[in-house]
C-alpha positions in Angstrom: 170.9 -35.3 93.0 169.8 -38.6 91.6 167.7 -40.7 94.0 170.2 -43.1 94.5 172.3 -40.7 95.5 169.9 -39.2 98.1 169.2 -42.6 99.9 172.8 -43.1 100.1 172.5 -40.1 102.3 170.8 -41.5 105.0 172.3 -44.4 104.5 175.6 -43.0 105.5 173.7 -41.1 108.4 172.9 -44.4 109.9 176.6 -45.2 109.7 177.3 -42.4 111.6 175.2 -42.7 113.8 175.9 -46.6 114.7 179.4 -45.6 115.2 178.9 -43.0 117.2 176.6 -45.3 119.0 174.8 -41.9 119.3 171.2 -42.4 120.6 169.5 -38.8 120.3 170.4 -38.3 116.8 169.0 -41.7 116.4 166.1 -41.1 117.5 166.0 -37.8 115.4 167.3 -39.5 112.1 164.8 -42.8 112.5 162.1 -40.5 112.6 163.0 -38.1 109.5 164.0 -41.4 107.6 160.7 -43.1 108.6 158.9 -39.7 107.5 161.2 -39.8 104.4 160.2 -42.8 102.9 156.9 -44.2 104.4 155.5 -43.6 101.4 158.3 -45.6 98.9 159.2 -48.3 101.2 156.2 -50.4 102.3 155.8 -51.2 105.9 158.9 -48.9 107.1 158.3 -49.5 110.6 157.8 -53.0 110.5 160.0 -54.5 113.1 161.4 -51.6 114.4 161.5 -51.9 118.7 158.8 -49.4 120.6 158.0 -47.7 117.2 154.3 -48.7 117.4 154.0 -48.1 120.8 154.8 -45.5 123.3 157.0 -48.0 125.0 161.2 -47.6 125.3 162.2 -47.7 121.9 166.2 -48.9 121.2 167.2 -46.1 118.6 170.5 -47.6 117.3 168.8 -51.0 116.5 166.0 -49.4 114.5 168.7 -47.5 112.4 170.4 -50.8 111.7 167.2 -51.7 110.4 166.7 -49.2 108.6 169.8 -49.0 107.1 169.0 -52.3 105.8 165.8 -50.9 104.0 167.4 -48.5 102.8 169.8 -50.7 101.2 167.2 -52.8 99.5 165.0 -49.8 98.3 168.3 -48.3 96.5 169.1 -51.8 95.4 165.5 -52.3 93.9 165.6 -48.8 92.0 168.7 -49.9 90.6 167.1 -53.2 89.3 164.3 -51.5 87.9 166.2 -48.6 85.8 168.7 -51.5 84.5 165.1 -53.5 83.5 164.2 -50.4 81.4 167.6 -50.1 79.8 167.1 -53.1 78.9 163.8 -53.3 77.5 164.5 -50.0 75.9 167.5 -51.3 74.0 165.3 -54.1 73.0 163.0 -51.8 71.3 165.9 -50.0 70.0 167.1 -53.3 68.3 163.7 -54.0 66.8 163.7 -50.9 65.2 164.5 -51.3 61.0 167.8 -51.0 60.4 167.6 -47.8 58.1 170.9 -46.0 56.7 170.8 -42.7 54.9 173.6 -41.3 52.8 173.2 -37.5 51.4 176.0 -36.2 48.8 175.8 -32.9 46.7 177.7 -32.4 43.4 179.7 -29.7 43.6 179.6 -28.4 40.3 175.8 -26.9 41.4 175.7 -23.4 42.1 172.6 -22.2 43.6 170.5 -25.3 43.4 172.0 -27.8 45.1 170.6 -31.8 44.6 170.6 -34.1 47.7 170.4 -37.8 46.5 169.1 -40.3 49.9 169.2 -43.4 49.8 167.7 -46.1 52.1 168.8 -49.4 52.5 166.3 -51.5 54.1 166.3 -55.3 53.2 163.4 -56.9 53.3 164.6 -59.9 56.0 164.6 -56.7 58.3 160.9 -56.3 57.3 160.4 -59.7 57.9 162.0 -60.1 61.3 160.0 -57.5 62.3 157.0 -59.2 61.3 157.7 -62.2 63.2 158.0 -60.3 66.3 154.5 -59.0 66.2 152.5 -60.9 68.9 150.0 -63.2 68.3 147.2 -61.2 69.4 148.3 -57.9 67.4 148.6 -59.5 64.3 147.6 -63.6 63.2 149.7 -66.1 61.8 147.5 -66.1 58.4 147.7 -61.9 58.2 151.8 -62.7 59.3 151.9 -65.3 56.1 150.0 -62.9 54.1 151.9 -59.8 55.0 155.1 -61.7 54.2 153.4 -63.4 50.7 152.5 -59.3 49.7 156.3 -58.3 50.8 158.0 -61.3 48.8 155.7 -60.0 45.6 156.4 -56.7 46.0 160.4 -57.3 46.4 159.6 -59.2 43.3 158.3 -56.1 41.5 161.1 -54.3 42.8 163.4 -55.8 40.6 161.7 -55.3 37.1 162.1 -51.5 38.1 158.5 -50.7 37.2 158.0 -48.0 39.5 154.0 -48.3 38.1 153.2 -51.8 39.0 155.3 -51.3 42.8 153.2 -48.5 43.3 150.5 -50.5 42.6 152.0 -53.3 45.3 152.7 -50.7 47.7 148.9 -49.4 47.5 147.2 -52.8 48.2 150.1 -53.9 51.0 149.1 -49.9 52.6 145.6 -51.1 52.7 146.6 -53.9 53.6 148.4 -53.0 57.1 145.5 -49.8 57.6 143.3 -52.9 58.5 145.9 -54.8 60.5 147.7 -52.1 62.9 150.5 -49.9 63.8 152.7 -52.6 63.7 152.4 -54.2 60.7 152.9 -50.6 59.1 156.4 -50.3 61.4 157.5 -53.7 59.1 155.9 -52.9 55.9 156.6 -49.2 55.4 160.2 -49.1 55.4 160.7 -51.7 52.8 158.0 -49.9 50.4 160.0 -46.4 51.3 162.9 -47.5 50.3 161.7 -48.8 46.8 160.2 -45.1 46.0 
């Protein structure tokens, strides 16, 4: 049972009980609810009748009340999962965009060849830089990351898998110095050229 779930429990308790306009199990209910959830919901018995002191306490007013917090904790654990879903399909769409394709020949017996490829384009790699925060990576090491990423696309081209080693060397030094995210732009890009 989810926790939603189990607050709508009590929830439907106090319905119950309300109807029933049934004032022992009130008072039973508002005190396993209050024991419940003192800890979650802040100031619980805040403005419950005869709660704090040992005076005549109206049972069926408190479970309306409580009801109501009840309602609003359930409805602010719903708001905070869907602010994580979010944020985590935020991260998921920052993520470069990497695709993988894997083929055998069939005429291979024994030894089998998988050819990958990955496609990753290098305005991926540069979105991603321009995400990076200002205080994880500068403008100037942005401008230079993206000069070293132009110049190695550049060397990309010419199919001299010498010299874009050579690139992909001083941009890995490069991003050692300047953090985990400047390496989550750069790498995939010099990746896919090996």
């Amino acid at each position: 049972m989810d926790k939603i779930s189990f607050i709508q429990v009590y929830i439907d308790k106090c319905d119950t009980i309300t109807s029933s306009n049934d004032w022992c199990d009130a008072g039973k209910t508002e005190d396993e609810i209050i024991g419940v959830f003192s800890n979650e919901i802040k100031n619980i018995t805040n403005r419950l009748t005869g709660y704090h002191y040992n005076g005549d306490s109206n049972h069926i007013e408190n479970i309306k009340i409580l009801k109501q917090k009840l309602l609003n904790h359930a409805a602010n654990i719903k708001e905070e999962r869907s602010k994580r879903e979010h944020e985590l399909e935020l991260a998921r769409l920052k993520q470069p965009n990497i695709s993988a394709h894997a083929e055998a020949s069939p005429t291979q017996n024994q030894n089998a060849s998988v050819a990958v490829s990955v496609a990753v384009s290098l305005e991926q790699s540069l979105k991603l830089i321009e995400d990076i925060s200002e205080n994880k990576l500068s403008s100037s090491d942005k401008e230079s990351l993206r000069e070293l990423l132009y110049s190695l696309e550049g060397v990309k081209a010419t199919k001299d898998k010498s010299k874009f080693w050579s690139k992909s060397k001083d941009i890995l030094k490069f991003v050692a110095d300047k953090g985990a995210d400047a390496a989550i732009a750069a790498l995939p890009l010099i990746i896919s050229g090996l």
